[in-house]
ZADO-868894 format. One record per atom (N, C-alpha, C, O): residue in one letter; atom name; y, z, x. Coordinates in steps of 0.02 Angstrom, whole numbers. Atoms other than C-alpha are relative to their C-alpha. Layout:
% ZADO-868894
<drenke><residuo>a</residuo><atomo>CA</atomo><py>Y</py><pz>Z</pz><px>X</px></drenke>
...
***
This chain:
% ZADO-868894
<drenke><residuo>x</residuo><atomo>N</atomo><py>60</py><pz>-41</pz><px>-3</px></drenke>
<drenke><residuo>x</residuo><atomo>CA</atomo><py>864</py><pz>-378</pz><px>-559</px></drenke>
<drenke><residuo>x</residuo><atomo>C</atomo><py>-58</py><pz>-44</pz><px>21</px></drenke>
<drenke><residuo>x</residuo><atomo>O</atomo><py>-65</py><pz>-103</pz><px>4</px></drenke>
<drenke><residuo>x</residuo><atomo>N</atomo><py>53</py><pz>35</pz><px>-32</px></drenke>
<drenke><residuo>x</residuo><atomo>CA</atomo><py>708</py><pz>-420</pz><px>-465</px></drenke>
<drenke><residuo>x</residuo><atomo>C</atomo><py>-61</py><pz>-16</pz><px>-50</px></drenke>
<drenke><residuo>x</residuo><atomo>O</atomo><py>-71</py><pz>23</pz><px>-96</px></drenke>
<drenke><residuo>x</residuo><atomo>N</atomo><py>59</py><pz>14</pz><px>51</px></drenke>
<drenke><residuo>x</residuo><atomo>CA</atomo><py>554</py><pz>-496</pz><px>-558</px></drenke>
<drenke><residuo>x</residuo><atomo>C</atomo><py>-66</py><pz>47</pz><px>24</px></drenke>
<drenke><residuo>x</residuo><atomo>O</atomo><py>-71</py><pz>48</pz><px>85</px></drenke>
<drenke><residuo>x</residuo><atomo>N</atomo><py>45</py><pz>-34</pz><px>-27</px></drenke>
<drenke><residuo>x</residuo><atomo>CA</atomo><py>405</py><pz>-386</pz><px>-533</px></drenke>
<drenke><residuo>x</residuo><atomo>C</atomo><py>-71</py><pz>-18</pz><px>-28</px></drenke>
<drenke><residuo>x</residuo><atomo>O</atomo><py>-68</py><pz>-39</pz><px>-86</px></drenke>
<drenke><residuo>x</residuo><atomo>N</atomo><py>80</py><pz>-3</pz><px>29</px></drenke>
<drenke><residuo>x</residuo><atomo>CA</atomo><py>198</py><pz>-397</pz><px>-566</px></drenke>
<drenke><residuo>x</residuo><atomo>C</atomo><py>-20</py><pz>49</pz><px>-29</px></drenke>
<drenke><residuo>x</residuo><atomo>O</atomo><py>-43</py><pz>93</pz><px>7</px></drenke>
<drenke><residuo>x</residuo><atomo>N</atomo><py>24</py><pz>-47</pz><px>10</px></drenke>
<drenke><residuo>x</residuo><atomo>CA</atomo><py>153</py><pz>-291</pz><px>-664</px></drenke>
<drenke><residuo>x</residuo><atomo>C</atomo><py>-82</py><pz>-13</pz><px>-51</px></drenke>
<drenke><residuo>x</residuo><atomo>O</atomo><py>-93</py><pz>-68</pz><px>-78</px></drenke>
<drenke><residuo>x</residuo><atomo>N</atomo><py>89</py><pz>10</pz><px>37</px></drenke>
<drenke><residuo>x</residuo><atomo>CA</atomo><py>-53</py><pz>-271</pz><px>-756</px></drenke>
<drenke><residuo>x</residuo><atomo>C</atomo><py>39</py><pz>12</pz><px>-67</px></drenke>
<drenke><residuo>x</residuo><atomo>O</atomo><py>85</py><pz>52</pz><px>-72</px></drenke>
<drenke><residuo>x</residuo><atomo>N</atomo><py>-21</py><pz>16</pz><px>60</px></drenke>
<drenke><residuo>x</residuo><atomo>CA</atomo><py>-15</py><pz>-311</pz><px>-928</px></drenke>
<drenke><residuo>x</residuo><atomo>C</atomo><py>-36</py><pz>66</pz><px>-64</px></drenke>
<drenke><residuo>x</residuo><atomo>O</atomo><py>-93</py><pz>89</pz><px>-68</px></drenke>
<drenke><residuo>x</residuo><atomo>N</atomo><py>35</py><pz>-61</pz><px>60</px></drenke>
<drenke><residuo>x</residuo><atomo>CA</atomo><py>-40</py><pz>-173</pz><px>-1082</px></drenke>
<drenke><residuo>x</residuo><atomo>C</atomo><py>-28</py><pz>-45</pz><px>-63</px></drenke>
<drenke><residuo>x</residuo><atomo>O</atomo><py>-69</py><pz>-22</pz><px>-103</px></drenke>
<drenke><residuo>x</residuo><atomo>N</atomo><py>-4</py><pz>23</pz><px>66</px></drenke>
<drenke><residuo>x</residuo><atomo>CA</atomo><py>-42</py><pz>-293</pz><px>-1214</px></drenke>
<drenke><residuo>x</residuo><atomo>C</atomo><py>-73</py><pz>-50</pz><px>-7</px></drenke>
<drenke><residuo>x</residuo><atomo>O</atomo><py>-115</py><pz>-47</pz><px>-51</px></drenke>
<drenke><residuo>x</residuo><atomo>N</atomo><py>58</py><pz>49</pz><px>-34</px></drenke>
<drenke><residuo>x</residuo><atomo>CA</atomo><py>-171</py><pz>-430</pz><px>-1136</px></drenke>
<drenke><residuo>x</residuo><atomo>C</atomo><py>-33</py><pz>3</pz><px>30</px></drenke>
<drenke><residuo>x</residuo><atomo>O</atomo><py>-29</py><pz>-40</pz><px>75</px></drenke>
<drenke><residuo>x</residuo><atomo>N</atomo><py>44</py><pz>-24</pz><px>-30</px></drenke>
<drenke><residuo>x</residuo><atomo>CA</atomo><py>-300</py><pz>-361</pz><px>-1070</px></drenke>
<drenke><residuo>x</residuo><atomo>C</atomo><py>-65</py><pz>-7</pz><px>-12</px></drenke>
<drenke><residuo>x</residuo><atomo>O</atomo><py>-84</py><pz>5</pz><px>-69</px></drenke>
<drenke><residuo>x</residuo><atomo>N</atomo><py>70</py><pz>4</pz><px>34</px></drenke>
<drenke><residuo>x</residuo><atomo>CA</atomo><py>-489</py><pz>-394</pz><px>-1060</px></drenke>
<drenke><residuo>x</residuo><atomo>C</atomo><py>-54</py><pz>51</pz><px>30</px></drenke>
<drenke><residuo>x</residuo><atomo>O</atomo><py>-105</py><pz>79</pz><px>9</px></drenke>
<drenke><residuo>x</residuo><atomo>N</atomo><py>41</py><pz>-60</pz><px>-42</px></drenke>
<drenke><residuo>x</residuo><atomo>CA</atomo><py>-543</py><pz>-284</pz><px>-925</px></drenke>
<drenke><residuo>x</residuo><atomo>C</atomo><py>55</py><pz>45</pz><px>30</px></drenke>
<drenke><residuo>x</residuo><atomo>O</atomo><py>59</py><pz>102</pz><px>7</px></drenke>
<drenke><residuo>x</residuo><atomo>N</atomo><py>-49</py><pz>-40</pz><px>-17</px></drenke>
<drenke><residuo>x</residuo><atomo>CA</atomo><py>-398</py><pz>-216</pz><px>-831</px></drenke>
<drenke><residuo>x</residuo><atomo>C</atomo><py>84</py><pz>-27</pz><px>-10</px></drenke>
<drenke><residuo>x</residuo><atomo>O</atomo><py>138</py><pz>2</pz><px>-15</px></drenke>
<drenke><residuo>x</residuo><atomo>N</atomo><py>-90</py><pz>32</pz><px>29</px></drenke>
<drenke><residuo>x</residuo><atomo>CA</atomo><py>-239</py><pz>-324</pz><px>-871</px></drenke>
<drenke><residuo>x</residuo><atomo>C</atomo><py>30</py><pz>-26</pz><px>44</px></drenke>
<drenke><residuo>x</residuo><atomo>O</atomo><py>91</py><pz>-33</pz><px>44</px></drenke>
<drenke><residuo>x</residuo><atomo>N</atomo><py>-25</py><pz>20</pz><px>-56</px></drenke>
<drenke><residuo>x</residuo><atomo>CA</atomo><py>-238</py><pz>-398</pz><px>-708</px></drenke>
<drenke><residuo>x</residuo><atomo>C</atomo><py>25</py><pz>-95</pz><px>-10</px></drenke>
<drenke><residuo>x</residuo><atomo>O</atomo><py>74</py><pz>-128</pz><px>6</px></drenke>
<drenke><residuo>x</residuo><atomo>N</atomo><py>-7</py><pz>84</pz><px>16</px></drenke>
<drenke><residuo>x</residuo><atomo>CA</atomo><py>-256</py><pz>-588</pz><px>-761</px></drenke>
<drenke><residuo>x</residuo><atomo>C</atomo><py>60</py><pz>-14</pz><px>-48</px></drenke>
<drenke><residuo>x</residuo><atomo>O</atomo><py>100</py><pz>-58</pz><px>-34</px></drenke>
<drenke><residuo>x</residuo><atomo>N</atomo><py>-64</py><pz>-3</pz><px>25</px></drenke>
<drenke><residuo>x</residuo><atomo>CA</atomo><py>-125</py><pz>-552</pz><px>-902</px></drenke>
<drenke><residuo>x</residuo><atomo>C</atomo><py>49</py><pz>35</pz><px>33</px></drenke>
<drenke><residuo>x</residuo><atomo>O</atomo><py>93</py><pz>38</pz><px>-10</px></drenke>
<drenke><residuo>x</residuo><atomo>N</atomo><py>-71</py><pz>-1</pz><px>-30</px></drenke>
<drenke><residuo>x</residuo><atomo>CA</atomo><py>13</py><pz>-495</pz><px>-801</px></drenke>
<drenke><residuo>x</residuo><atomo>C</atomo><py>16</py><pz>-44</pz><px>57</px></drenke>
<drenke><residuo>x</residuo><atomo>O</atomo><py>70</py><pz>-53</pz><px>86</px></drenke>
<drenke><residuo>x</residuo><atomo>N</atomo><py>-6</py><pz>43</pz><px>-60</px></drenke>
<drenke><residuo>x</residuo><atomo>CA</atomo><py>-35</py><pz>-612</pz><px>-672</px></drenke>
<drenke><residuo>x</residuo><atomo>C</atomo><py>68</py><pz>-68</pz><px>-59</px></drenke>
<drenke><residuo>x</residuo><atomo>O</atomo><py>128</py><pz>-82</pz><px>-59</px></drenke>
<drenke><residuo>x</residuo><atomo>N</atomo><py>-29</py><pz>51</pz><px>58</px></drenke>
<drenke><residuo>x</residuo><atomo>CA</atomo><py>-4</py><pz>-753</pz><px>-832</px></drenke>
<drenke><residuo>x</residuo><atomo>C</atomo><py>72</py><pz>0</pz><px>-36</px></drenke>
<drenke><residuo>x</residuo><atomo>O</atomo><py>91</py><pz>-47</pz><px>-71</px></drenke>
<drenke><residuo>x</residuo><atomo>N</atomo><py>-59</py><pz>-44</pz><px>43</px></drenke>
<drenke><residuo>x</residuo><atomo>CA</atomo><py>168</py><pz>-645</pz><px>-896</px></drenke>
<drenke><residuo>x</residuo><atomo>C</atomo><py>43</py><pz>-14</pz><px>67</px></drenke>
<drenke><residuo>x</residuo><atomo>O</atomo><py>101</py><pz>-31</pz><px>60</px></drenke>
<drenke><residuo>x</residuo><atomo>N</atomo><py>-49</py><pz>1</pz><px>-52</px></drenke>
<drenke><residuo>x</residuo><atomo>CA</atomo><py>231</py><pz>-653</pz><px>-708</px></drenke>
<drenke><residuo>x</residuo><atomo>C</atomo><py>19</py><pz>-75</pz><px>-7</px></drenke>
<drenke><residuo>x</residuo><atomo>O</atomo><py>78</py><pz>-88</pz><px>-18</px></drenke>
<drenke><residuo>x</residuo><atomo>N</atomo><py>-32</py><pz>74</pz><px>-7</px></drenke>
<drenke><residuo>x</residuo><atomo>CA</atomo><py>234</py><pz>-854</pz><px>-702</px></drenke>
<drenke><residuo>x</residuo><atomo>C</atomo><py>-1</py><pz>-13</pz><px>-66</px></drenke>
<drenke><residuo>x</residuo><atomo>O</atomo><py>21</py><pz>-69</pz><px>-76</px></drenke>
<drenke><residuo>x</residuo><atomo>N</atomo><py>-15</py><pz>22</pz><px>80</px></drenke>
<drenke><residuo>x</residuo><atomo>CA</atomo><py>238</py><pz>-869</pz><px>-882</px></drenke>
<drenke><residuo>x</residuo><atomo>C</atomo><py>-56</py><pz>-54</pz><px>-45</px></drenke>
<drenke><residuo>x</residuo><atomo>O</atomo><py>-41</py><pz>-92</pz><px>-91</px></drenke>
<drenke><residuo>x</residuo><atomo>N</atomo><py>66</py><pz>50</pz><px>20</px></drenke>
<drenke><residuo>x</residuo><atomo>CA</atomo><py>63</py><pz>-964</pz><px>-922</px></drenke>
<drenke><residuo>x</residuo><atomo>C</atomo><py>-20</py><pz>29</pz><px>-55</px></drenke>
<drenke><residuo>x</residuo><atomo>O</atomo><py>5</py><pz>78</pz><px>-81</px></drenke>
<drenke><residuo>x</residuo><atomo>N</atomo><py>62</py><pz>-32</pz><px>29</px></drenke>
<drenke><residuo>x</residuo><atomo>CA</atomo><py>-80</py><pz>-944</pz><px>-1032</px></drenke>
<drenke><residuo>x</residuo><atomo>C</atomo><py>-41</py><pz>43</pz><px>32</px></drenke>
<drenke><residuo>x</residuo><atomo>O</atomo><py>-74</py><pz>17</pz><px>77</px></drenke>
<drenke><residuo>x</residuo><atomo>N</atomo><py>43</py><pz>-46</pz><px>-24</px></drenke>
<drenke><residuo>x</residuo><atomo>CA</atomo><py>-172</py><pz>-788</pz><px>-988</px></drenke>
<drenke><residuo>x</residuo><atomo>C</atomo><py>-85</py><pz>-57</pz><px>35</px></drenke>
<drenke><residuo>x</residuo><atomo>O</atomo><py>-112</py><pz>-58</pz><px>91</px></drenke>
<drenke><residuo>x</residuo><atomo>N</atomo><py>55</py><pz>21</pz><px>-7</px></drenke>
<drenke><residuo>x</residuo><atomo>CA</atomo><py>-327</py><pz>-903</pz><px>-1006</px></drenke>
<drenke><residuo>x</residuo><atomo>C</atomo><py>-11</py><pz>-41</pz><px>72</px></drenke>
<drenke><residuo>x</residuo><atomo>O</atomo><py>-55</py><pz>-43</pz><px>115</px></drenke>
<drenke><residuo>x</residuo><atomo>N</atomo><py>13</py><pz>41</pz><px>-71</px></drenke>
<drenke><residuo>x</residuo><atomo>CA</atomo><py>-290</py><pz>-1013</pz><px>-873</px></drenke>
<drenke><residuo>x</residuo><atomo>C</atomo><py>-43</py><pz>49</pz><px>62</px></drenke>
<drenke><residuo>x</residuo><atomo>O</atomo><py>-98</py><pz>51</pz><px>88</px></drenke>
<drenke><residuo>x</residuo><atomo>N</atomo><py>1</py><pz>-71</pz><px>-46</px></drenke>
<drenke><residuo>x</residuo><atomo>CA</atomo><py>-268</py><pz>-859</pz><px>-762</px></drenke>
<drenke><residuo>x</residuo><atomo>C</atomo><py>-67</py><pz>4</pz><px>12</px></drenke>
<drenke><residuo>x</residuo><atomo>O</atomo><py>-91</py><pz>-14</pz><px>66</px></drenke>
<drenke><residuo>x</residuo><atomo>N</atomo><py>69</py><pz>-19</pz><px>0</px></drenke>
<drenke><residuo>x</residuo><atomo>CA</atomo><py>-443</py><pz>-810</pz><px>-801</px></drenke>
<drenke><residuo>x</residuo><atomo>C</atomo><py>-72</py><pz>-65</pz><px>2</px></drenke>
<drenke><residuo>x</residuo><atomo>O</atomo><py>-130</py><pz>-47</pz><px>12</px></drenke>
<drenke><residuo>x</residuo><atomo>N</atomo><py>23</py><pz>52</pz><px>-28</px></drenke>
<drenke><residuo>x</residuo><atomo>CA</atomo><py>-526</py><pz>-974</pz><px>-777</px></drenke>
<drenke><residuo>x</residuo><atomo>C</atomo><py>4</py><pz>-16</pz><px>88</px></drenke>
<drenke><residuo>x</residuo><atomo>O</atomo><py>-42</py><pz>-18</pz><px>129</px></drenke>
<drenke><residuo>x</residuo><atomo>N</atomo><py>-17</py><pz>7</pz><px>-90</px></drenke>
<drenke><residuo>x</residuo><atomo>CA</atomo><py>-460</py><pz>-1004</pz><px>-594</px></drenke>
<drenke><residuo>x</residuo><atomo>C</atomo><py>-10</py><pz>69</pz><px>28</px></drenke>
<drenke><residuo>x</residuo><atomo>O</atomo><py>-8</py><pz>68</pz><px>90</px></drenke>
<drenke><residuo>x</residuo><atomo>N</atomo><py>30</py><pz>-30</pz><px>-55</px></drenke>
<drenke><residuo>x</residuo><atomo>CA</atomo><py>-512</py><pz>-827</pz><px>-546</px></drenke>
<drenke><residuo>x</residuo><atomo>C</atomo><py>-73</py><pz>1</pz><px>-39</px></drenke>
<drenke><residuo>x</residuo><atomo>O</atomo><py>-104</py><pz>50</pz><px>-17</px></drenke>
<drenke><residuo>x</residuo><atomo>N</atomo><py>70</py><pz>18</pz><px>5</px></drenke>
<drenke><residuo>x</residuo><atomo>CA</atomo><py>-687</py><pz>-874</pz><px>-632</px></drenke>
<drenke><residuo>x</residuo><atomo>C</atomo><py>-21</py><pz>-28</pz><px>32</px></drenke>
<drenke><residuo>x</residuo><atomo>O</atomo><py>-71</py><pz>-7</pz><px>63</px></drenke>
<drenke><residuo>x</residuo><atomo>N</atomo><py>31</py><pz>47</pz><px>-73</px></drenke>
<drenke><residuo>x</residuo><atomo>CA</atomo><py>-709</py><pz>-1017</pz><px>-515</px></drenke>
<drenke><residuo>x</residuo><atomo>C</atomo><py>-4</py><pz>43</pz><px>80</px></drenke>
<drenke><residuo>x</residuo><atomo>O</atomo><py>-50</py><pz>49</pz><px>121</px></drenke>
<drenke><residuo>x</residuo><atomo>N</atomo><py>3</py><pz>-56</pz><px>-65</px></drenke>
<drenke><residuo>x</residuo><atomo>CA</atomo><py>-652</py><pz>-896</pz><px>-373</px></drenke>
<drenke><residuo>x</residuo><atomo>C</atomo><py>-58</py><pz>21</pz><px>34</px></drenke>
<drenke><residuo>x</residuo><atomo>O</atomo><py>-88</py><pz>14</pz><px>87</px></drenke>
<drenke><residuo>x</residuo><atomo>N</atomo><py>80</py><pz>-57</pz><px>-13</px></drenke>
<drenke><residuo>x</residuo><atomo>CA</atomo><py>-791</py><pz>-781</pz><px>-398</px></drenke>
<drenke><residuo>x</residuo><atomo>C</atomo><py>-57</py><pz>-29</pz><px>6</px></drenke>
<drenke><residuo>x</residuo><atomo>O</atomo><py>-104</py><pz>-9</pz><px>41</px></drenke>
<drenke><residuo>x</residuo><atomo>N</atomo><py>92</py><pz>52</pz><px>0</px></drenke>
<drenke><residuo>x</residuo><atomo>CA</atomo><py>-938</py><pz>-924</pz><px>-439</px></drenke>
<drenke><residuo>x</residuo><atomo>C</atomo><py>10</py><pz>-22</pz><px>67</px></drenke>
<drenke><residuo>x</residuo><atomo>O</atomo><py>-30</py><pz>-3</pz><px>109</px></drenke>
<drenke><residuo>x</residuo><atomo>N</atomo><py>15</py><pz>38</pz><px>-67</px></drenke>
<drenke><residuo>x</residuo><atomo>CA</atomo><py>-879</py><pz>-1034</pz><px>-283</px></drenke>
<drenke><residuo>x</residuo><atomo>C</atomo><py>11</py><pz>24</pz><px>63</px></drenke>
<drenke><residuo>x</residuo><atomo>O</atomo><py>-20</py><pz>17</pz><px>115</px></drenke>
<drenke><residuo>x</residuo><atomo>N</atomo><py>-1</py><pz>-56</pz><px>-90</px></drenke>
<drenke><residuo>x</residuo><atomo>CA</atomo><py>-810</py><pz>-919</pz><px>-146</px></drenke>
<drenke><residuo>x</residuo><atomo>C</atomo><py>-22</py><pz>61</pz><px>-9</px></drenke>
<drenke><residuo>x</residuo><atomo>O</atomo><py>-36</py><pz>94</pz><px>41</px></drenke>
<drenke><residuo>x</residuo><atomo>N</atomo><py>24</py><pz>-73</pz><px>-13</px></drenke>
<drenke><residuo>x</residuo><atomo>CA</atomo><py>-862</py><pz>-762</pz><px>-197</px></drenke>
<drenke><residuo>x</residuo><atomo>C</atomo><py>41</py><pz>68</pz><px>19</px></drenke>
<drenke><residuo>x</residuo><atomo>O</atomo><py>21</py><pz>124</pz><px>36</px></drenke>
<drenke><residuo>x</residuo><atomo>N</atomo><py>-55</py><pz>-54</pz><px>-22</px></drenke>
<drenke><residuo>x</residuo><atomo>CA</atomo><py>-696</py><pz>-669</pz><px>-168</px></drenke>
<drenke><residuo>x</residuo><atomo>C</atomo><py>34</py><pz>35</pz><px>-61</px></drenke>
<drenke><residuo>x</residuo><atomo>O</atomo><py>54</py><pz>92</pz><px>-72</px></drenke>
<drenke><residuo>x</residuo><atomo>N</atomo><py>-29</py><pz>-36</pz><px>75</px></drenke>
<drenke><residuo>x</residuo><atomo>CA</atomo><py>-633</py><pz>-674</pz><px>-350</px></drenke>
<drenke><residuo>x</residuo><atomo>C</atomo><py>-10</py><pz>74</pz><px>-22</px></drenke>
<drenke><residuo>x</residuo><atomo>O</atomo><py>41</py><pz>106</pz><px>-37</px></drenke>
<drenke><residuo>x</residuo><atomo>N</atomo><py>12</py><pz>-64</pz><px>28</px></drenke>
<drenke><residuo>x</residuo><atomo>CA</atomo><py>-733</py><pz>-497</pz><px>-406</px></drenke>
<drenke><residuo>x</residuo><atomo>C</atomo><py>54</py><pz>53</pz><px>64</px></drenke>
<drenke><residuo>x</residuo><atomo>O</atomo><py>99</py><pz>93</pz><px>50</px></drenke>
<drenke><residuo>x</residuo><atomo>N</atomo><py>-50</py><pz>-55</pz><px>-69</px></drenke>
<drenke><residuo>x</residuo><atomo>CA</atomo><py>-647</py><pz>-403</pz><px>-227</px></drenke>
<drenke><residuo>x</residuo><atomo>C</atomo><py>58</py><pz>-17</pz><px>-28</px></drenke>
<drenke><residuo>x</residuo><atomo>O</atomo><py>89</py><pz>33</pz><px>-45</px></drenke>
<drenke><residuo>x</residuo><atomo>N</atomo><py>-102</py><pz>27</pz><px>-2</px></drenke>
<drenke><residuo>x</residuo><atomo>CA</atomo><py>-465</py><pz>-489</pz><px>-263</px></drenke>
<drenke><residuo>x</residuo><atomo>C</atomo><py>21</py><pz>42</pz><px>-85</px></drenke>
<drenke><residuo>x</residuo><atomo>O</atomo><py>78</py><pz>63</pz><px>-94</px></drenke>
<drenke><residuo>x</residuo><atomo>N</atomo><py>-11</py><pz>-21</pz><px>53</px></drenke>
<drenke><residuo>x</residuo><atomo>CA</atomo><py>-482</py><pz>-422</pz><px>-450</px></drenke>
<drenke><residuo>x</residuo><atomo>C</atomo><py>-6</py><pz>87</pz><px>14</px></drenke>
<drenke><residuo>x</residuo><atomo>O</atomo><py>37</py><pz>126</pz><px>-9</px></drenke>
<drenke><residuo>x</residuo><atomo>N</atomo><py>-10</py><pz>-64</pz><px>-34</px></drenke>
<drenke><residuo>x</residuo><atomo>CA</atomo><py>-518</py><pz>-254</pz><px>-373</px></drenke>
<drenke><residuo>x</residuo><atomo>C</atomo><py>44</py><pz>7</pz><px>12</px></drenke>
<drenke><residuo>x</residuo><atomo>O</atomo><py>75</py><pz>42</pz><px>-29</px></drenke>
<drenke><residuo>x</residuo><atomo>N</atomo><py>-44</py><pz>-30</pz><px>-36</px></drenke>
<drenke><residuo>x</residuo><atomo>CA</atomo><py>-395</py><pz>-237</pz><px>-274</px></drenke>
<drenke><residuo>x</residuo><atomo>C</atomo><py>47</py><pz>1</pz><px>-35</px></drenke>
<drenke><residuo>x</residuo><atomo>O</atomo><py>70</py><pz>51</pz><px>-62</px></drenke>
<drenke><residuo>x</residuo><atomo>N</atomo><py>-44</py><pz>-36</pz><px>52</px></drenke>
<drenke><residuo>x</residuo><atomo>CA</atomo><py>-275</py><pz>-281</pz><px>-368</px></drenke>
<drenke><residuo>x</residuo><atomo>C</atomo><py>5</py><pz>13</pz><px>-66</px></drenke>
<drenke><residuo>x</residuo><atomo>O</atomo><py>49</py><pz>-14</pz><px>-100</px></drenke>
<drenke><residuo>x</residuo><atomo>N</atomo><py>-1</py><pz>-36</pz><px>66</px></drenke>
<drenke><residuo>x</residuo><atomo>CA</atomo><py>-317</py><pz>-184</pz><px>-528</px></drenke>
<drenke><residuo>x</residuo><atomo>C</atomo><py>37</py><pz>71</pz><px>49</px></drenke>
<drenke><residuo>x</residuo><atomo>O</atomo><py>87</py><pz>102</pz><px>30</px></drenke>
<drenke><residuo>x</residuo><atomo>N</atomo><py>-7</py><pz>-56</pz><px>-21</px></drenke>
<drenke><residuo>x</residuo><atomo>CA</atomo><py>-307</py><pz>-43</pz><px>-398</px></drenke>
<drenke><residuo>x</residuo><atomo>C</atomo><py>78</py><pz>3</pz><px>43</px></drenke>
<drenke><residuo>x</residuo><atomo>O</atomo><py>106</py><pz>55</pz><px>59</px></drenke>
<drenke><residuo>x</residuo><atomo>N</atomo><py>-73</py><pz>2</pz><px>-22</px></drenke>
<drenke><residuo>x</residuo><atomo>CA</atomo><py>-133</py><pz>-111</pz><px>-320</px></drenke>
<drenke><residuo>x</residuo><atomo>C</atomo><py>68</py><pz>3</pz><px>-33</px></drenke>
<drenke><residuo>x</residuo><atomo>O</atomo><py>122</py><pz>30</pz><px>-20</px></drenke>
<drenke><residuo>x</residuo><atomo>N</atomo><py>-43</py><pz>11</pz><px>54</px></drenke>
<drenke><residuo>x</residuo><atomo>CA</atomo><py>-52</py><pz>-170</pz><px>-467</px></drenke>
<drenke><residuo>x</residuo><atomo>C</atomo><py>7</py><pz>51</pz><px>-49</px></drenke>
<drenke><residuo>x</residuo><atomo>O</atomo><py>-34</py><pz>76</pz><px>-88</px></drenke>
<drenke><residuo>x</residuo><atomo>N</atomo><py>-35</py><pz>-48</pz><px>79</px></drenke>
<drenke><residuo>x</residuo><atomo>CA</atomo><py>57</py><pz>-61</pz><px>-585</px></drenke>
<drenke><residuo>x</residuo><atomo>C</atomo><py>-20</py><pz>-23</pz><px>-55</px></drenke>
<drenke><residuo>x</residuo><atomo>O</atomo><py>-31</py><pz>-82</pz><px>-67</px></drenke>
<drenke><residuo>x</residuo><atomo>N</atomo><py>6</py><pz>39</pz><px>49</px></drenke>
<drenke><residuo>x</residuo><atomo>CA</atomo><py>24</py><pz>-50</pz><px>-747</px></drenke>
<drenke><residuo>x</residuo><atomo>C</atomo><py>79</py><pz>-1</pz><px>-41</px></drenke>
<drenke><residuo>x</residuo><atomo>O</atomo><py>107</py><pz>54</pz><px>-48</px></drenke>
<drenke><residuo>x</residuo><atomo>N</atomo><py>-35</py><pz>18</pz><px>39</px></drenke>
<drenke><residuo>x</residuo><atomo>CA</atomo><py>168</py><pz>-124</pz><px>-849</px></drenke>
<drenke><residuo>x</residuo><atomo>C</atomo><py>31</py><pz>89</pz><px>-18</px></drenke>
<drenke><residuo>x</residuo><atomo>O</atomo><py>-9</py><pz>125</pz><px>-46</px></drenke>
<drenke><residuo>x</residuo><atomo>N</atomo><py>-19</py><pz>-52</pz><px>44</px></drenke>
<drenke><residuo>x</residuo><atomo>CA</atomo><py>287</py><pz>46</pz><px>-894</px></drenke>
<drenke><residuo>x</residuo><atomo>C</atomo><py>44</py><pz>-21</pz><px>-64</px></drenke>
<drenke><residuo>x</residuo><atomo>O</atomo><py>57</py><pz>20</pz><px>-107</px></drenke>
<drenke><residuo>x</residuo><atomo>N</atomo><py>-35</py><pz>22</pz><px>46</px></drenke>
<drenke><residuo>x</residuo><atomo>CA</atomo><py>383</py><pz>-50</pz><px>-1006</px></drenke>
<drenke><residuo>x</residuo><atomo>C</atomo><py>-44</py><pz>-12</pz><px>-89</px></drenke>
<drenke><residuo>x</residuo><atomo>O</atomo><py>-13</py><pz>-23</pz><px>-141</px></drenke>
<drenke><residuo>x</residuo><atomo>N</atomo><py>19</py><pz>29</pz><px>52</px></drenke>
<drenke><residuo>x</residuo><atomo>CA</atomo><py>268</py><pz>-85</pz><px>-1144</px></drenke>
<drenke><residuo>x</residuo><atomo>C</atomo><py>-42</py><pz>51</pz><px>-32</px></drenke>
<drenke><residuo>x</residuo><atomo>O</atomo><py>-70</py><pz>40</pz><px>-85</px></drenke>
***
C-alpha cells in the first residue's frame, strides 16, 4: 500500500497542514512549522504554499 499526505486531525493549529506534512516523514510537527515560518518571513511564498495546500490536501479519513 502506497503512503499518502494527508492534513492531520489530531495536530492541528490552523488547518493540519504542517502536521500531516510532519506524520508523512515522521518528524516533529514543530520543525514543520518553523521552516514554513522562515518561508513566509524570507521569500514570502510560505502563506500561498499553506493555502494551497490546506485547499489540496485531504483531510486524514482515518482518524
Amino acid at each position: 500500500m502506497s503512503k499518502r499526505i494527508y492534513r492531520s486531525s489530531r495536530d492541528r493549529k490552523i488547518g493540519g497542514v504542517c502536521g500531516g506534512i510532519a506524520e508523512y516523514f515522521n518528524i516533529d510537527p514543530t520543525i514543520v512549522r518553523l521552516i514554513w515560518a522562515i518561508l513566509a518571513i524570507v521569500y514570502g511564498t510560505g502563506i500561498l504554499a499553506y493555502i494551497v495546500a490546506w485547499i489540496i490536501i485531504p483531510e486524514d479519513p482515518y482518524r
